[in-house]
C-alpha positions in Angstrom: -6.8 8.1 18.1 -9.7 6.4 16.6 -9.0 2.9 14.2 -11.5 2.7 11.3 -12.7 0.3 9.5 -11.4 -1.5 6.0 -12.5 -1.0 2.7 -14.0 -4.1 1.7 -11.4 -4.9 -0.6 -8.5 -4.8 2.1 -8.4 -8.9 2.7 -8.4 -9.7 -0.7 -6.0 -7.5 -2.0 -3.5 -8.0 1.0 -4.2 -11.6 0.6 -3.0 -11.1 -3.1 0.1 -9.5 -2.3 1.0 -12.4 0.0 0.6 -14.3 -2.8 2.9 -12.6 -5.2 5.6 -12.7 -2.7 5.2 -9.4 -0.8 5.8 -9.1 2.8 2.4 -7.9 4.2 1.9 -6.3 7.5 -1.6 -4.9 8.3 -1.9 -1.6 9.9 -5.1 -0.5 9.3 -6.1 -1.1 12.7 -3.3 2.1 13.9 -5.9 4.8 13.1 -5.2 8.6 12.7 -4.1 8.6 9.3 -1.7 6.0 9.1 -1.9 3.4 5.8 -3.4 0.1 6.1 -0.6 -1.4 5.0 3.3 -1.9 4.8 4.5 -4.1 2.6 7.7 -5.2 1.5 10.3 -6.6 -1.1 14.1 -7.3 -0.4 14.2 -4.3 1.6 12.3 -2.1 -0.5 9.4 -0.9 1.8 6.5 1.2 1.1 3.4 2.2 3.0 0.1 1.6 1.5 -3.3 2.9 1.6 -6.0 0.7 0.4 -9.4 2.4 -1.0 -12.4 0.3 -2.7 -12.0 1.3 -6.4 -15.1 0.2 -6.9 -17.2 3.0 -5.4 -17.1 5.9 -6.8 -14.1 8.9 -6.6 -15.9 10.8 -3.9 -15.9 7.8 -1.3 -12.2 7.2 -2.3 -10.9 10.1 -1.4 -8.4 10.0 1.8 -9.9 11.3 4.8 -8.6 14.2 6.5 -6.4 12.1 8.7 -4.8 10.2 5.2 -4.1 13.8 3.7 -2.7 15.0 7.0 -0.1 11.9 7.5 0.4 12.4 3.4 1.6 16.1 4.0 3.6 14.9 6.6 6.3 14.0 3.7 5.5 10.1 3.6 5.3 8.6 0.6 1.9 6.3 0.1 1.0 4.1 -2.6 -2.8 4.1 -3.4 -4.2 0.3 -4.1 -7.9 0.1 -5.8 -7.6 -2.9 -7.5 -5.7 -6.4 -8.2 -4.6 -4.7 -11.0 -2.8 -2.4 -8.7 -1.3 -5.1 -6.6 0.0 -6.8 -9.3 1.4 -3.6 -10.7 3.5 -2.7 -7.6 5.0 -5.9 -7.6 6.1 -5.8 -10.7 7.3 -2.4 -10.1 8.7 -3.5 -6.8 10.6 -6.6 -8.2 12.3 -4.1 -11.7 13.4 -1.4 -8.7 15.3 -4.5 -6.7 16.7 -5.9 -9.9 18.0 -2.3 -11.0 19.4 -1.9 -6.9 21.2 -5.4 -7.2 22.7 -4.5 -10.6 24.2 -1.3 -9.4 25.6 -2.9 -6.4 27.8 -5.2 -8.7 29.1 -2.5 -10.6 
C-alpha cells in the first residue's frame, strides 16, 4: 500500500469545508485508492476525492486505485473547486433538513 501525494488544492478546500461547518477528516494519507477525505454533516457522511480542477481533464482522472475502490460500490463525491465545496454543503445541509422533517412526521 503506497500513500500519494495531495492535489495542491487539498488544504484549501478541506480548510473551506471546516469553515462552512463540515466535519473534516483527512485520509489522503491511507493510499490504495481510498478518498482523501471524509467529511460530515449531522450524520450524513460521505467520502470525498479531491482532484485539482485546475489542470486539465487528463491529470484529473482517478488513478487506477480510485476507479478500483469506486467499483467497489462506494459512493465518492469528486471536489475541484470551492465552488464544489460550497455546493456539497449546501446540498448536505437541504438532505438533513428534508431527514429531520420526515422524522417529525
Amino acid at each position: 500500500m503506497r500513500a500519494r501525494r495531495t492535489d495542491a488544492n487539498h488544504a484549501e478546500l478541506m480548510g473551506l469545508a471546516r469553515m462552512v461547518g463540515l466535519k473534516v477528516w483527512d485520509t489522503s494519507r491511507l493510499g490504495n485508492g481510498f478518498p482523501d477525505l471524509v467529511w460530515a454533516y449531522g450524520g450524513i457522511v460521505e467520502l470525498v476525492e479531491i482532484k485539482d480542477g485546475s489542470k486539465p481533464p487528463s491529470k484529473r482522472r482517478l488513478t487506477k486505485a480510485e476507479e478500483a475502490f469506486k467499483r467497489m460500490g462506494f459512493p465518492v463525491r469528486l471536489v475541484q473547486s470551492t465552488e464544489d465545496v460550497l455546493s456539497a454543503a449546501k446540498t448536505l445541509r437541504r438532505d438533513l433538513e428534508a431527514i429531520n422533517r420526515a422524522r417529525m412526521g
